[in-house]
C-alpha positions as a printed Julia matrix, in Angstrom:
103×3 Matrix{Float64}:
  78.66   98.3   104.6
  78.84   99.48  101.19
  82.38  100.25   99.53
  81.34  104.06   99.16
  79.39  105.74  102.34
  77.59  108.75  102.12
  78.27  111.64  104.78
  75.61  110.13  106.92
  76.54  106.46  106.49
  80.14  107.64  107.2
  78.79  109.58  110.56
  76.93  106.44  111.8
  79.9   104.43  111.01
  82.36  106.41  113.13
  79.32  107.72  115.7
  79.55  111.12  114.87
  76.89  113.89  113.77
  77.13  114.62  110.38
  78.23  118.49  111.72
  81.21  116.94  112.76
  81.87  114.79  109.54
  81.68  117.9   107.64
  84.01  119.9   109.87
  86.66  116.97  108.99
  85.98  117.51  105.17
  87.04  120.98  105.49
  89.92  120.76  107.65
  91.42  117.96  105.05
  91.18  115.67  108.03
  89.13  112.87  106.65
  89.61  110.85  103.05
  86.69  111.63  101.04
  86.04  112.42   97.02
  83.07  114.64   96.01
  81.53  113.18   92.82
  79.3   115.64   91.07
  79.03  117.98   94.26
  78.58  114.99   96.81
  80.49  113.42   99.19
  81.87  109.56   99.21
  83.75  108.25  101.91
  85.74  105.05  100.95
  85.26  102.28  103.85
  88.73  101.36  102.9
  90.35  104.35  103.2
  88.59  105.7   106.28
  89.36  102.37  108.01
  93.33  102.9   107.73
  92.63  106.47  109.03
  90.94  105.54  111.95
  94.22  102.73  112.35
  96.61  105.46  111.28
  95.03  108.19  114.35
  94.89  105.25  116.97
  96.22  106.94  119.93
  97.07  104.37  123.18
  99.57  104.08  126.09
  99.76  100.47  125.18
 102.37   98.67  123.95
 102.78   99.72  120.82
 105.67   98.3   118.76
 108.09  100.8   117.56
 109.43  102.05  114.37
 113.04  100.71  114.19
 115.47  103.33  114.88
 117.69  104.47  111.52
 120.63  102.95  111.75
 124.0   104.9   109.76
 126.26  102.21  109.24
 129.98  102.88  108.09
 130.61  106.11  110.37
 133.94  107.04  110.99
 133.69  109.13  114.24
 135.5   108.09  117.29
 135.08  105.47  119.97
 134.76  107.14  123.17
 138.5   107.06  124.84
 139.88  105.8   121.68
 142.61  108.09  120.49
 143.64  106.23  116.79
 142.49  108.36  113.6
 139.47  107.33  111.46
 140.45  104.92  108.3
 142.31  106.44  105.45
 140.2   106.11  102.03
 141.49  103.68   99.91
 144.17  104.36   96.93
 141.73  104.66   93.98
 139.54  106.78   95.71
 139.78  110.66   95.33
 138.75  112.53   98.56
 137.56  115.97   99.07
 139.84  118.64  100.33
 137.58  119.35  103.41
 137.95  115.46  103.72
 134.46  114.77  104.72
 133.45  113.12  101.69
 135.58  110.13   99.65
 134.17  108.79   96.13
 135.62  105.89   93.56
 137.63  107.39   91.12
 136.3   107.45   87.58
 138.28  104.88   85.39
């Protein structure tokens, strides 16, 4: 397969009627460039489409959860207050943001 497909090589490479290939171009769906009024369809870039659309029940590994470390919210049942900020550090009045003081 050549590094740049045509709107017809692209439709034979993903089985679809040019129509359809088309449609994609003008809903944004699909990379493509148009050079000089023509379409080119990078293999590369159409390749990680297809990968990035994939759509299974399978096992598919998830993306790690986001994880905020440093919170100082309160352990279920526990009744002590959340840490004091430390002596060189100025803290807002609403005291729900702490910073280093500027020396």
């Amino acid at each position: 397969m050549p590094e740049l497909m045509t709107t017809a090589e692209v439709a034979a490479y993903l089985r679809l009627k040019q129509r359809k290939v088309y449609e994609l171009v003008r809903n944004r769906e699909i990379p493509c460039a148009r050079v000089t009024g023509k379409l080119l369809f990078p293999r590369r870039m159409v390749d990680l489409w297809i990968e990035q659309n994939v759509d299974f029940a399978g096992s598919r590994p998830a993306d790690a959860p986001l994880v905020f470390a440093g919170s100082h919210d309160r352990v279920a049942g526990s009744r002590s207050s959340p840490p004091e900020a430390p002596k060189d550090w100025r803290v807002s009045p609403s005291a729900k943001r702490c910073w280093p003081a500027s020396t």
